[in-house]
C-alpha positions in Angstrom: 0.0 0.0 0.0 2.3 3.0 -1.8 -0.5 5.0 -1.1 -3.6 6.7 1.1 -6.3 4.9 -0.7 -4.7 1.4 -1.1 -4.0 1.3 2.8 -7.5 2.5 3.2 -8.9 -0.6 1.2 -6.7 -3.5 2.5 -7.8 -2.0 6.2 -11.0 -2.1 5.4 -11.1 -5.2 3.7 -8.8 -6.9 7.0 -11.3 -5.7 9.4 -14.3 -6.5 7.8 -13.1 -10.1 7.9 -12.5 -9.7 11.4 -14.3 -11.5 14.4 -13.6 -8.7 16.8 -11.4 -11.0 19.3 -8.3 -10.2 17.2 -6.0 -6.9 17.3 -5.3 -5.5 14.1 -1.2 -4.3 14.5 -0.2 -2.3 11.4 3.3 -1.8 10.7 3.6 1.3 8.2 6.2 3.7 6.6 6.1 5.8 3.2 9.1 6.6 1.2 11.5 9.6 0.9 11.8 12.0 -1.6 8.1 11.3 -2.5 5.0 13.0 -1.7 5.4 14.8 2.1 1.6 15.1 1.9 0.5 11.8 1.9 2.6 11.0 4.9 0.2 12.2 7.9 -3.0 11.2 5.8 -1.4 7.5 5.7 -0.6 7.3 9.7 -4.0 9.1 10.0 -5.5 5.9 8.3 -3.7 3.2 9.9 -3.8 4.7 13.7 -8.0 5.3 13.2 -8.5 1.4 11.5 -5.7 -0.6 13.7 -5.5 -1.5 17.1 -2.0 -0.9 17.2 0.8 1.0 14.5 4.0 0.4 14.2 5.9 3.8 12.1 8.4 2.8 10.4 11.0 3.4 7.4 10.3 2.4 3.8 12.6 3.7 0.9 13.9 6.5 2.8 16.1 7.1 -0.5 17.9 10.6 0.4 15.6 12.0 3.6 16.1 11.6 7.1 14.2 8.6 8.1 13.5 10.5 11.5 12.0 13.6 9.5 9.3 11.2 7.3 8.4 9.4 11.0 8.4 12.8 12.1 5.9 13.8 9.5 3.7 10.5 10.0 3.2 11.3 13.4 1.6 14.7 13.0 -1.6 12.4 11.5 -2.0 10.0 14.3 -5.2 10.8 16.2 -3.4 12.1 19.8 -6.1 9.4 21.6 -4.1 7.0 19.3 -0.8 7.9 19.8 -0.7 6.0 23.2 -1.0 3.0 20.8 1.6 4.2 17.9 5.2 3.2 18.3 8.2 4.9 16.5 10.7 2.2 15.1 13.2 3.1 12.0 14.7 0.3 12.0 12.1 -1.9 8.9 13.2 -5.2 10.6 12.9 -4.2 14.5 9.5 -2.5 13.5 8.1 -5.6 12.3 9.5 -8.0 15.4 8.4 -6.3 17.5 4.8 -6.2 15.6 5.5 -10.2 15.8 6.3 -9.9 19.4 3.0 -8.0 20.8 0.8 -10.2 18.8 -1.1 -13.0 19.9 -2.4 -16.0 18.5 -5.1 -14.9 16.4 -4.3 -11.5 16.0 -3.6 -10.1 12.1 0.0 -7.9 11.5 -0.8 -5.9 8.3 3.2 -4.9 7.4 2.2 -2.8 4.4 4.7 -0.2 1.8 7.2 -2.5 0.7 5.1 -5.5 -1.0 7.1 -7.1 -3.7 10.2 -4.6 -3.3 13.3 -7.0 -2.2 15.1 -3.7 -1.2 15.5 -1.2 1.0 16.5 2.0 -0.4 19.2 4.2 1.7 21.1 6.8 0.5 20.7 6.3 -3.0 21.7 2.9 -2.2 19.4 -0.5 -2.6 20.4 -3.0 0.1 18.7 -6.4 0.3 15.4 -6.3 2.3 12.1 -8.8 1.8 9.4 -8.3 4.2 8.3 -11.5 3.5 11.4 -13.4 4.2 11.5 -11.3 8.0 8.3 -12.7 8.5 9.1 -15.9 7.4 12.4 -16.0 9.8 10.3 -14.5 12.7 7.8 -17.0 12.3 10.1 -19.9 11.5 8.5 -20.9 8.3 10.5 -22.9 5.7 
């Protein structure tokens, strides 16, 4: 979900499917050097349709990854932010998603999707959300 609508959907979507037992943990970030304006409007989302979210980097490219966090937070509802965690680090962000769920609960980790990378710098280092997941969860 690359942008405000397509986060939107797949919320929706996850928590129409949802009993009501389970918490809804979203782990989210948007890239650098793209649109500033959809940054808030994208935390605004997640924080109002999750239980818990989980900022976090995604392509910073050549921006601060503190100063796009920095703009995510200014959407999250301030009841909500009680509920929000901070975490640059793509990989800490999602274990420790893993880590406060239980069994039953849903962890949407949503920006990356097929991207194997991680963009830093102007420099693409090897990330897979998937394959975190997969080592968190110990699946072959």
């Amino acid at each position: 979900a690359h942008t405000p609508d397509a986060l939107l959907n797949v919320l929706k979507t996850i928590n129409a499917l949802r009993t009501g037992n389970e918490k809804l943990i979203c782990v989210v970030g948007t890239g650098g050097d793209r649109d500033k304006t959809k940054r808030p409007i994208m935390a605004e989302i997640a924080s109002r349709m999750s239980d818990m979210l989980i900022l976090t980097s995604d392509n910073p490219r050549t921006e601060d990854p503190e100063n796009i966090l920095n703009d995510m937070m200014q959407g999250v509802d301030p009841a909500k932010k009680s509920k929000t965690l901070v975490i640059a680090n793509r990989k800490e962000a999602i274990k420790t998603a893993v880590n406060f769920a239980n069994e039953g609960d849903i962890i949407l980790v949503a920006g990356k999707g097929h991207e194997k990378y991680q963009e830093i710098n102007g420099v693409k280092h090897p990330f897979d959300d998937k394959k975190i997941l997969e080592e968190l969860f110990e699946i072959d």
